[in-house]
N, C-alpha and C positions, 0 to 999 in steps of 0.2 A: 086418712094419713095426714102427717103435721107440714101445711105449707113451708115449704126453707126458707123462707122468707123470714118466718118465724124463729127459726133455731135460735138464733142471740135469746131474745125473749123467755124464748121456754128454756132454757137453758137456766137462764138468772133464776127464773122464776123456780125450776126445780133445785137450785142449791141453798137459795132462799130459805125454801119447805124443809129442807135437810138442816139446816142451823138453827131452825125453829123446832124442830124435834130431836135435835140431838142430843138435850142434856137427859131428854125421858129413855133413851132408850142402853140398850146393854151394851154399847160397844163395841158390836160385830160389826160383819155384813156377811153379803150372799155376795162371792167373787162372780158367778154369772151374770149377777144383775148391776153390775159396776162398769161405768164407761172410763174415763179417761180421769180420775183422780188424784192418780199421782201414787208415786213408791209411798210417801209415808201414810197414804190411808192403806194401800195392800197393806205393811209391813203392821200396821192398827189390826188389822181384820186379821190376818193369823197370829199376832198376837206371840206368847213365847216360841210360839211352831215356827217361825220363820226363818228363824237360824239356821235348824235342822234342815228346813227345805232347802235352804239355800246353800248346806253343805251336800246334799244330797244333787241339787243339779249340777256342782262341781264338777262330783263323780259322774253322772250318766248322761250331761248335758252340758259342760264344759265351751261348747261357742255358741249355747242360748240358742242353737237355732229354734225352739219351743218358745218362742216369745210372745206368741199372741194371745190376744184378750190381757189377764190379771200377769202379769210376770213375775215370776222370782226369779233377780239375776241370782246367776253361780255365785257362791262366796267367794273373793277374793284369795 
């Protein structure tokens, strides 16, 4: 297990490794395997799908309360 001590470090260190491979690769991800990134990398990673999700939590999720992990807020 990664001493906390550590986290800053590893942390730089893995976003680092991410902008060093990022022009090789396709422009997804894996939503399970994404921490804290931010809406414009989710809204990269699904890509044209996220409209549509995000019309669709409107309807059957309207106060987000499903908000953990990768989020798609409700559309506006």
């Amino acid at each position: 297990m990664p001493d906390p001590a550590n986290t800053k470090r590893i942390t730089e260190w893995t976003k680092a490794y991410w902008e060093a491979l990022r022009p090789y690769s396709a422009g997804g991800a894996y939503v399970n395997f994404m921490m804290d990134e931010g809406e414009e990398r989710i809204r990269a990673t699904y890509r044209e799908s996220y409209a549509r999700l995000a019309s669709l939590k409107k309807k059957y999720d309207p106060t987000n309360l499903f908000r953990v992990n990768q989020n798609i807020k409700p559309a506006a």
